[in-house]
N, CA, C and O atoms as CSV, one atom per row, in Angstrom:
chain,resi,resn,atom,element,x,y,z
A,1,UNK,N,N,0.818,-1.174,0.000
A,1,UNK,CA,C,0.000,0.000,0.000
A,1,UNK,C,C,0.869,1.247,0.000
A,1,UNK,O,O,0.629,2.233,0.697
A,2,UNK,N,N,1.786,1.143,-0.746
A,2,UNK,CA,C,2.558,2.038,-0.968
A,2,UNK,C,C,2.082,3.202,-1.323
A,2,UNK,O,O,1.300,3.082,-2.266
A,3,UNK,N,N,2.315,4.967,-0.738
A,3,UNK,CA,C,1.992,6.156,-1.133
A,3,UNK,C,C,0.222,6.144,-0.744
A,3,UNK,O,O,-0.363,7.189,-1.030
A,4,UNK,N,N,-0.568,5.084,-0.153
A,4,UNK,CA,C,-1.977,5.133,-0.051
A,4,UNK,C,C,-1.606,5.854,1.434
A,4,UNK,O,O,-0.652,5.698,2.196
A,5,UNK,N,N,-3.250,7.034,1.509
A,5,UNK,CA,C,-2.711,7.486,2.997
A,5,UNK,C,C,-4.411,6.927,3.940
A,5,UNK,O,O,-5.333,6.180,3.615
A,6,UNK,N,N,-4.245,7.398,4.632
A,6,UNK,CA,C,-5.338,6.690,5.406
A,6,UNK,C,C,-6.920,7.112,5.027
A,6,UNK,O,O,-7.856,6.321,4.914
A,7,UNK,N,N,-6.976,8.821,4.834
A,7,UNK,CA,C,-8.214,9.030,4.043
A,7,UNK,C,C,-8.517,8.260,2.749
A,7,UNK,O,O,-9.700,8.014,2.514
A,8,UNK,N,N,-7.639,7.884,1.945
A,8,UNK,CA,C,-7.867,7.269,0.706
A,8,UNK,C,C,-7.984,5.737,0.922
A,8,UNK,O,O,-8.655,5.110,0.103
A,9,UNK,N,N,-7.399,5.083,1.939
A,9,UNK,CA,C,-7.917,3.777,2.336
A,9,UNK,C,C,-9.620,3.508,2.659
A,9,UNK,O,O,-10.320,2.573,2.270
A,10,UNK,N,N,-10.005,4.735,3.548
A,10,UNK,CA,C,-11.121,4.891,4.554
A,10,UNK,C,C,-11.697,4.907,3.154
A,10,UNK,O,O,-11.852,3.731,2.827
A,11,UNK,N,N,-12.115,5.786,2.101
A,11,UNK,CA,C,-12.840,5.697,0.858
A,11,UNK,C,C,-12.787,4.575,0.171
A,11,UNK,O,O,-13.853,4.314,-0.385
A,12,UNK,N,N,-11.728,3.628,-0.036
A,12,UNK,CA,C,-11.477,2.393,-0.428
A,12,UNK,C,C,-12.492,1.387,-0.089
A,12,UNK,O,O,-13.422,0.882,-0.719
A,13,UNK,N,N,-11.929,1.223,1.351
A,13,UNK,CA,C,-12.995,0.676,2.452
A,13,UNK,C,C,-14.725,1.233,2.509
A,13,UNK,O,O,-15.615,0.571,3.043
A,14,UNK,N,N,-14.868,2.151,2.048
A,14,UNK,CA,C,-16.332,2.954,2.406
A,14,UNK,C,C,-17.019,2.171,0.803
A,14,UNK,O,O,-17.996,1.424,0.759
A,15,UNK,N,N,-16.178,2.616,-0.372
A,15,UNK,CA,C,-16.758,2.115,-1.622
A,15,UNK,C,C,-17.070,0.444,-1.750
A,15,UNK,O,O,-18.060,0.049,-2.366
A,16,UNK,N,N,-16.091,-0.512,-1.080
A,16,UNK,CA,C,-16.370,-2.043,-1.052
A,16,UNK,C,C,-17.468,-2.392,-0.056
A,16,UNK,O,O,-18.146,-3.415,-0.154
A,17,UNK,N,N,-17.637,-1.263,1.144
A,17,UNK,CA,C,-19.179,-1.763,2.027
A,17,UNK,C,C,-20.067,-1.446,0.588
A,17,UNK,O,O,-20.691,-2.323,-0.010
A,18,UNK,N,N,-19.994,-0.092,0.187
A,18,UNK,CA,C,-21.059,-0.016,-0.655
A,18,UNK,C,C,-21.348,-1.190,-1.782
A,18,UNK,O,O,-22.480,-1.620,-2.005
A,19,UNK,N,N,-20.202,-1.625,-2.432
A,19,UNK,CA,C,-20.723,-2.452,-3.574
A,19,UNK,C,C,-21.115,-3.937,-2.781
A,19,UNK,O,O,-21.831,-4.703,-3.425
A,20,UNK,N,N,-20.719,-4.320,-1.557
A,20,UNK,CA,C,-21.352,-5.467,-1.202
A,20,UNK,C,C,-22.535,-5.410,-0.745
A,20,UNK,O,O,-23.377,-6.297,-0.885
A,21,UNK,N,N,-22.751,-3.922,0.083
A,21,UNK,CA,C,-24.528,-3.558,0.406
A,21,UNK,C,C,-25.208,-4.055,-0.646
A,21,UNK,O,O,-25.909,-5.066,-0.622
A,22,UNK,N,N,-24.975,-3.245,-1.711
A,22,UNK,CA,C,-25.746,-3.041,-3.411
A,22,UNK,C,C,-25.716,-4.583,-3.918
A,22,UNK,O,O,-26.720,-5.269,-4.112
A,23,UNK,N,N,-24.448,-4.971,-4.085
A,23,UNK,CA,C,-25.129,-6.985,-4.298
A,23,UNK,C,C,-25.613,-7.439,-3.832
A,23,UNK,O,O,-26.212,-8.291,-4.488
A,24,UNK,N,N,-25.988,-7.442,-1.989
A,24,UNK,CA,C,-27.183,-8.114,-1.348
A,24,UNK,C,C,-28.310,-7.305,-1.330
A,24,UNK,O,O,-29.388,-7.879,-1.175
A,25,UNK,N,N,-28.301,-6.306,-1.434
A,25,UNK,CA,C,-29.827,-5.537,-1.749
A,25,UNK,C,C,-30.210,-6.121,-2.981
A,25,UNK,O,O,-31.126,-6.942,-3.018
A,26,UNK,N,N,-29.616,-5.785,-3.951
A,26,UNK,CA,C,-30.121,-5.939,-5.649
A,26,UNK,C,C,-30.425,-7.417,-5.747
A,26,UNK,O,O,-31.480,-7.733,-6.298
A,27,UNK,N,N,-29.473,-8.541,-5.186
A,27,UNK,CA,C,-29.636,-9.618,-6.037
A,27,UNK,C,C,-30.673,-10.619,-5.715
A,27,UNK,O,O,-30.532,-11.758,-6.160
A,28,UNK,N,N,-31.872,-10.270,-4.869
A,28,UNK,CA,C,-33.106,-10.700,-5.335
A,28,UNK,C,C,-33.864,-9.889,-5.173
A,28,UNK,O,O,-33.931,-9.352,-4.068
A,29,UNK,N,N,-34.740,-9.495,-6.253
A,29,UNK,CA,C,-35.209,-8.268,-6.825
A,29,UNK,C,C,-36.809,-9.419,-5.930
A,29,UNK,O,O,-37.574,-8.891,-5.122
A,30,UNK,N,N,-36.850,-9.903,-6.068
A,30,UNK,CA,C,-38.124,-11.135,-5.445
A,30,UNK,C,C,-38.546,-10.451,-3.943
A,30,UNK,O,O,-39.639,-10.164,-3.456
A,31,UNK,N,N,-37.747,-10.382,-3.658
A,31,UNK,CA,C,-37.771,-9.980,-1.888
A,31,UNK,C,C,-37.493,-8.971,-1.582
A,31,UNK,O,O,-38.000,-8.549,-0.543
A,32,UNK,N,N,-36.460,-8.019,-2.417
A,32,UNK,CA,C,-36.435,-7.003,-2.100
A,32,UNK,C,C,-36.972,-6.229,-3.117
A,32,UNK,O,O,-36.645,-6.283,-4.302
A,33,UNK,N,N,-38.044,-5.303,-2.476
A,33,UNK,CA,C,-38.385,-3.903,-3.661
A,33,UNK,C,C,-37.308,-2.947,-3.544
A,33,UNK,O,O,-36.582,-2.699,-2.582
A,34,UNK,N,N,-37.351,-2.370,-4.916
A,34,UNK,CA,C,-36.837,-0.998,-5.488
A,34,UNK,C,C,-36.720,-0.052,-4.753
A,34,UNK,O,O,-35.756,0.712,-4.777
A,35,UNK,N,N,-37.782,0.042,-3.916
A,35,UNK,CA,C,-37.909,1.385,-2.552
A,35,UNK,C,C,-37.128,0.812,-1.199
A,35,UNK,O,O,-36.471,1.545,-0.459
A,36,UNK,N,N,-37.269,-0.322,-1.038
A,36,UNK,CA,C,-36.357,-0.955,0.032
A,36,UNK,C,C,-34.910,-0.973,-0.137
A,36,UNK,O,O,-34.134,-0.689,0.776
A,37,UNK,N,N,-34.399,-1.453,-1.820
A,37,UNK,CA,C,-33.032,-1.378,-1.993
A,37,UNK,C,C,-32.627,0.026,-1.839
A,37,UNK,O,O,-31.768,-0.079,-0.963
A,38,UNK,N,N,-32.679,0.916,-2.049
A,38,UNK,CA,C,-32.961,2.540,-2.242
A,38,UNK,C,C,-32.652,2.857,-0.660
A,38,UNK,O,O,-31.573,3.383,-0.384
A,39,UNK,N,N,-33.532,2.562,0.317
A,39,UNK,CA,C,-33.304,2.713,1.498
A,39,UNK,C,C,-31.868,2.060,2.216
A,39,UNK,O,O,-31.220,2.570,3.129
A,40,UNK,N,N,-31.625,0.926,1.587
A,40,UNK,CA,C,-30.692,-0.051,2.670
A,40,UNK,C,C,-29.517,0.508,2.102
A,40,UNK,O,O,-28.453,0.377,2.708
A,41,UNK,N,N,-29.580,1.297,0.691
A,41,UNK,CA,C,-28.167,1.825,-0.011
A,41,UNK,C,C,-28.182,3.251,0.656
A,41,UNK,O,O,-27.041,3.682,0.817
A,42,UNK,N,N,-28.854,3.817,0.945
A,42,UNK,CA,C,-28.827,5.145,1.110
A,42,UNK,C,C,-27.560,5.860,1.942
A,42,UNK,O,O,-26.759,6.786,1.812
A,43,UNK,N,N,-27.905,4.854,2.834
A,43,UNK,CA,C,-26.147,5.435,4.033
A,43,UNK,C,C,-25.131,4.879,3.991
A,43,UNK,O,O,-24.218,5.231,4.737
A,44,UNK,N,N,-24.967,3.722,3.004
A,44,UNK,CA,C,-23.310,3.676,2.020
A,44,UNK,C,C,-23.276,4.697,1.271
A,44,UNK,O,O,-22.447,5.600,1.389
A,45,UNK,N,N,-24.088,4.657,0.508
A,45,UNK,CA,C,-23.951,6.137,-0.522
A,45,UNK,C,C,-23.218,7.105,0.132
A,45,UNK,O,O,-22.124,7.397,-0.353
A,46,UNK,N,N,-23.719,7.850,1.470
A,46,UNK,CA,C,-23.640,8.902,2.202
A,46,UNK,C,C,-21.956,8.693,2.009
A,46,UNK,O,O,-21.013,9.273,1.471
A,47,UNK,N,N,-22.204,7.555,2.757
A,47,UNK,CA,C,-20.918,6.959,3.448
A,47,UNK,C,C,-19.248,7.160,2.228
A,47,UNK,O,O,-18.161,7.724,2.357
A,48,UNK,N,N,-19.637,6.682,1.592
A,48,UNK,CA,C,-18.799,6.502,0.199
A,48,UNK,C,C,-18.540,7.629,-0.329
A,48,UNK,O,O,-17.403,7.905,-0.711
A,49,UNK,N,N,-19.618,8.504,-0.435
A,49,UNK,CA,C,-19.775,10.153,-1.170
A,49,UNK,C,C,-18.549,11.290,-0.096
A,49,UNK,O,O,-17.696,12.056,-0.544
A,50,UNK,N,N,-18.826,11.065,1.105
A,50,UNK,CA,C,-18.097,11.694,2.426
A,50,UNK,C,C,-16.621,11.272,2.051
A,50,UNK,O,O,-15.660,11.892,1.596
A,51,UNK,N,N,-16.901,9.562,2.543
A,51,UNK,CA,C,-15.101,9.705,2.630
A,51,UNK,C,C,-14.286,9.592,0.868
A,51,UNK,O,O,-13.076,9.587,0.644
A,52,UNK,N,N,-15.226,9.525,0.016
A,52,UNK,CA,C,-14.412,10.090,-1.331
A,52,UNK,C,C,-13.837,11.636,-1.123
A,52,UNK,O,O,-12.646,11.945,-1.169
A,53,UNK,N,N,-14.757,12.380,-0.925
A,53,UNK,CA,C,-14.565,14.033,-0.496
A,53,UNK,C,C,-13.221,14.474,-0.002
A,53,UNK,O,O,-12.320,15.277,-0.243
A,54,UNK,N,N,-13.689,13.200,1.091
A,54,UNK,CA,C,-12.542,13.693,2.453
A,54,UNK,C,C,-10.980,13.141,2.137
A,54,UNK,O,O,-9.924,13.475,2.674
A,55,UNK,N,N,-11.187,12.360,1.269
A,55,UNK,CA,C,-9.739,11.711,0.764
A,55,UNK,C,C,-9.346,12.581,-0.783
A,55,UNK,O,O,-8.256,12.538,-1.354
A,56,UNK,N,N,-10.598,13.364,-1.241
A,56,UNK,CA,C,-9.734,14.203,-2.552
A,56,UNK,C,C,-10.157,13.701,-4.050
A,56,UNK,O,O,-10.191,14.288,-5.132
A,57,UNK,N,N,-10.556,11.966,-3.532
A,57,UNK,CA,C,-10.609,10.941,-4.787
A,57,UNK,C,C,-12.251,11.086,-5.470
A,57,UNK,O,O,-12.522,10.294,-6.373
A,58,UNK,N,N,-13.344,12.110,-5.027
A,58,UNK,CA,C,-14.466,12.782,-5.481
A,58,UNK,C,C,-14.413,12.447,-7.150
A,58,UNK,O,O,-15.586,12.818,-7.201
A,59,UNK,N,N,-14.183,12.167,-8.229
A,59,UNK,CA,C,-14.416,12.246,-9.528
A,59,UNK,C,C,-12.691,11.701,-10.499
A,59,UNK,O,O,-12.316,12.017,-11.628
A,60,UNK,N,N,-12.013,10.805,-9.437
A,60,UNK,CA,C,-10.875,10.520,-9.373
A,60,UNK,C,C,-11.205,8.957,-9.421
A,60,UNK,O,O,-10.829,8.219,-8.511
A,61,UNK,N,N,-12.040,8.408,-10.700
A,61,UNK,CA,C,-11.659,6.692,-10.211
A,61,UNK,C,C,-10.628,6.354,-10.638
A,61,UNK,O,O,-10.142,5.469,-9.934
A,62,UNK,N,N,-9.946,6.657,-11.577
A,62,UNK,CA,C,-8.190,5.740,-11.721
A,62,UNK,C,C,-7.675,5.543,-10.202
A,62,UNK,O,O,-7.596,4.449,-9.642
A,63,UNK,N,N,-7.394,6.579,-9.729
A,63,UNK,CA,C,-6.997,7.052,-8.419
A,63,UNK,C,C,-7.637,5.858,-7.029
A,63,UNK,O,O,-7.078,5.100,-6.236
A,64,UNK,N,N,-8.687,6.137,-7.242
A,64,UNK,CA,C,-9.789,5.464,-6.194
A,64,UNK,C,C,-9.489,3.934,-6.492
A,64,UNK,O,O,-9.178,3.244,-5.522
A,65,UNK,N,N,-9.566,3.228,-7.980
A,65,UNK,CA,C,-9.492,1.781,-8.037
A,65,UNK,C,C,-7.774,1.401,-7.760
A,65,UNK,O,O,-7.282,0.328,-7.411
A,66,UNK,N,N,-7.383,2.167,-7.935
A,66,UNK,CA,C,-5.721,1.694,-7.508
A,66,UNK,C,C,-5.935,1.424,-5.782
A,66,UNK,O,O,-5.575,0.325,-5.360
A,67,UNK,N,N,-6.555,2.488,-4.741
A,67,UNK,CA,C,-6.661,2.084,-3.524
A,67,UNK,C,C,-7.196,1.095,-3.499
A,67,UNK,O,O,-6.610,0.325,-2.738
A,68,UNK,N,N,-8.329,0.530,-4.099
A,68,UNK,CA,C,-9.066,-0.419,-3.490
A,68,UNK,C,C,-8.210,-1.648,-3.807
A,68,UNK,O,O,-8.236,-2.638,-3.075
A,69,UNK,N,N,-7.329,-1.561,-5.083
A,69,UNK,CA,C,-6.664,-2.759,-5.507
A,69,UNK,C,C,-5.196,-3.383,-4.293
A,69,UNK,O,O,-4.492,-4.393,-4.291
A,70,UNK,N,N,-5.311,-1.837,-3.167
A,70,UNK,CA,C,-4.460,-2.123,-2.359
A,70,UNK,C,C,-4.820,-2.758,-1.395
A,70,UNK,O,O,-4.087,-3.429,-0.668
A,71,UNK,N,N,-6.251,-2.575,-1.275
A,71,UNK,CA,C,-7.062,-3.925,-0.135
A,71,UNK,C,C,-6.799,-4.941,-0.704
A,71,UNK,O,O,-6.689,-5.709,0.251
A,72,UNK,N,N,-6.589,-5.599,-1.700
A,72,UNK,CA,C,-6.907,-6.998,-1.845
A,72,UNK,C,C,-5.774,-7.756,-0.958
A,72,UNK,O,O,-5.276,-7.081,-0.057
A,73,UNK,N,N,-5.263,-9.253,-1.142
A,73,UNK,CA,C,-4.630,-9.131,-0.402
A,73,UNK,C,C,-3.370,-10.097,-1.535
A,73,UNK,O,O,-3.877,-10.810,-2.401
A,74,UNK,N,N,-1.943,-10.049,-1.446
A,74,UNK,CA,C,-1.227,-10.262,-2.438
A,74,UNK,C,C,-1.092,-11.580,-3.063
A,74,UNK,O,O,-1.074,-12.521,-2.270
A,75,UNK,N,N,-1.004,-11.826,-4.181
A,75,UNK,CA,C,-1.306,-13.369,-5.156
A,75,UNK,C,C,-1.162,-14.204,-4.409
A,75,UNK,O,O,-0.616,-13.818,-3.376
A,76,UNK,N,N,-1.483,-15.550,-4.449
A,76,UNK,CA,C,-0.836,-16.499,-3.989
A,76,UNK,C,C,0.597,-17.061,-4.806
A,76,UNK,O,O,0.773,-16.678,-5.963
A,77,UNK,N,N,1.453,-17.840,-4.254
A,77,UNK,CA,C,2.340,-18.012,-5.158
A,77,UNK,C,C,1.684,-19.550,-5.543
A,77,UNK,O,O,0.840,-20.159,-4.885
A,78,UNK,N,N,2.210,-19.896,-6.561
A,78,UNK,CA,C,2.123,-21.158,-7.687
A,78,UNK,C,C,2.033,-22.399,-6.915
A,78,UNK,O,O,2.664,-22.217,-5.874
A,79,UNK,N,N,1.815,-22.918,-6.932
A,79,UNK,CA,C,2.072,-24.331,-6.255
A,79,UNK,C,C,3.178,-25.262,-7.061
A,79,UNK,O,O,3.123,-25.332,-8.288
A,80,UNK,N,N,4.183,-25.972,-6.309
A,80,UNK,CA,C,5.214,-26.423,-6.961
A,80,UNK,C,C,4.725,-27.245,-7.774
A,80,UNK,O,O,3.643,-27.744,-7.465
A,81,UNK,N,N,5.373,-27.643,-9.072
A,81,UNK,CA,C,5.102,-28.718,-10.247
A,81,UNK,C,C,4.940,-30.025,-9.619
A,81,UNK,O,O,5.801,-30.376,-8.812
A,82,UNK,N,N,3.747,-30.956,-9.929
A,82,UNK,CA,C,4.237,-32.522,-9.462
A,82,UNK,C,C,5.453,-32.904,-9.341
A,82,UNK,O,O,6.332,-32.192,-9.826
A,83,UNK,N,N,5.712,-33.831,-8.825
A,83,UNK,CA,C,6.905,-34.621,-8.708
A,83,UNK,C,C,6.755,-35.684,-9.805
A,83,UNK,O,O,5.706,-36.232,-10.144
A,84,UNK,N,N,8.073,-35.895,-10.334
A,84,UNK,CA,C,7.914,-36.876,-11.781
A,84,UNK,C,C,7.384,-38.090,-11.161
A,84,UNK,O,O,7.595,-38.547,-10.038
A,85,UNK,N,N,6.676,-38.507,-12.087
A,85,UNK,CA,C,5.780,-40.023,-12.048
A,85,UNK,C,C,4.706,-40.197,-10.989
A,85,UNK,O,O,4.211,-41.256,-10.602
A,86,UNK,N,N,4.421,-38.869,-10.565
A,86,UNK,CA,C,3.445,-38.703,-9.411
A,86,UNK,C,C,1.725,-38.135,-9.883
A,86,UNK,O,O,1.868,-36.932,-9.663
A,87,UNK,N,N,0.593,-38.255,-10.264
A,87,UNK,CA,C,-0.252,-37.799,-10.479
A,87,UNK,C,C,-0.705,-36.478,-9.745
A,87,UNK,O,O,-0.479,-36.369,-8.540
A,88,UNK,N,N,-1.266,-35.588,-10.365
A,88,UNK,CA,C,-1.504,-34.446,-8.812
A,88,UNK,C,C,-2.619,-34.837,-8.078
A,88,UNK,O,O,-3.559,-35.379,-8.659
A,89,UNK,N,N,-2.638,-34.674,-7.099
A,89,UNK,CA,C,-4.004,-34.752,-5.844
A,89,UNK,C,C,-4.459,-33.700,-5.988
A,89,UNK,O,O,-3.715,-32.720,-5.973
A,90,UNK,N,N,-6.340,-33.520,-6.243
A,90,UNK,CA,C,-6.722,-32.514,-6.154
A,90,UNK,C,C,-7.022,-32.436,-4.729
A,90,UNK,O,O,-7.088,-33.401,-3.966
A,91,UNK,N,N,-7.234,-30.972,-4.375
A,91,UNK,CA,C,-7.909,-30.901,-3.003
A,91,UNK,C,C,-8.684,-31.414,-1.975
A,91,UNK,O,O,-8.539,-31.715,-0.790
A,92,UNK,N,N,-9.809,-31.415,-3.065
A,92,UNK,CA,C,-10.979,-32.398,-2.515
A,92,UNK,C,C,-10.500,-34.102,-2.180
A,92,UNK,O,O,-10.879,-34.671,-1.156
A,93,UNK,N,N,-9.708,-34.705,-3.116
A,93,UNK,CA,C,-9.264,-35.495,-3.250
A,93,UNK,C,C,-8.215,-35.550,-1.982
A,93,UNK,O,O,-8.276,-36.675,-1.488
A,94,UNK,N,N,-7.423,-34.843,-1.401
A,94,UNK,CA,C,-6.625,-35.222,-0.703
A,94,UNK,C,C,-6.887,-35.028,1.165
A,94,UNK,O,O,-6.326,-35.393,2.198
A,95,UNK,N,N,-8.384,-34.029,0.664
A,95,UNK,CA,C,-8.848,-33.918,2.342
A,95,UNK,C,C,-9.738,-35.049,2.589
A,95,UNK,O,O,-9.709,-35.519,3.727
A,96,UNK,N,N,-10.761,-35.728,1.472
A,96,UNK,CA,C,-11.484,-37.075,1.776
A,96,UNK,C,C,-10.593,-38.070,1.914
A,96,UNK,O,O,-10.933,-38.955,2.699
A,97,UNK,N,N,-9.468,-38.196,1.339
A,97,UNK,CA,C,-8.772,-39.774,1.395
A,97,UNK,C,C,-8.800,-40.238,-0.197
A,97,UNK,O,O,-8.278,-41.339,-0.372
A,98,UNK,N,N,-9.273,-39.650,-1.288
A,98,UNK,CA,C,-9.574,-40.875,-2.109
A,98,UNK,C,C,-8.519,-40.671,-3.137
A,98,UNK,O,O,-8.784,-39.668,-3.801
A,99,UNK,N,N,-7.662,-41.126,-3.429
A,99,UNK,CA,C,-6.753,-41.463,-3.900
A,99,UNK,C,C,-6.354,-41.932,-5.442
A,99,UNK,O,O,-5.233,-41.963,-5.950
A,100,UNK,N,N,-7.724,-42.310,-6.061
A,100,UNK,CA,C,-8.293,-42.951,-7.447
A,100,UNK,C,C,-7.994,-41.943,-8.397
A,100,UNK,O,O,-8.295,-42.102,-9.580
């Protein structure tokens, strides 16, 4: 998180509550109405709109998606190559036992 300062984290952080609010509001339109999603988004919005402001990043998404890309958390590394004449074990495969 190099050069990120803490207001621009806090907006980082404020924009990912918002887009996970907005996927569990939105993604059943069945149960939730339009006027309800509207309501349950309303104070991320706030929320997101403030600490964009307060960090500068207001109309700045290049800026803004580079912070958030600093939340994630860093690659995993590779997993070593089989060993010669060895089949790979998948996961599932190696936490049940089955071996086939």
């Amino acid at each position: 998180m190099t050069g990120t300062t803490s207001e621009e984290l806090l907006a980082a952080q404020a924009c990912l509550r918002l887009l996970h609010t907005a996927r569990a509001a939105l993604s059943d339109t069945a149960t939730v109405s339009p006027a309800a999603a509207a309501t349950l988004l309303a104070g991320p919005i706030a929320e997101a709109d403030d600490a964009l402001r307060r960090a500068g990043l207001a109309g700045n998404e290049a800026v803004l998606l580079d912070r958030i890309y600093d939340l994630a958390p860093p690659p995993r590394s590779p997993e070593p190559p089989a060993a010669a004449g060895h089949a790979p074990v998948s996961r599932s495969c190696a936490r049940e036992g089955d071996w086939s």
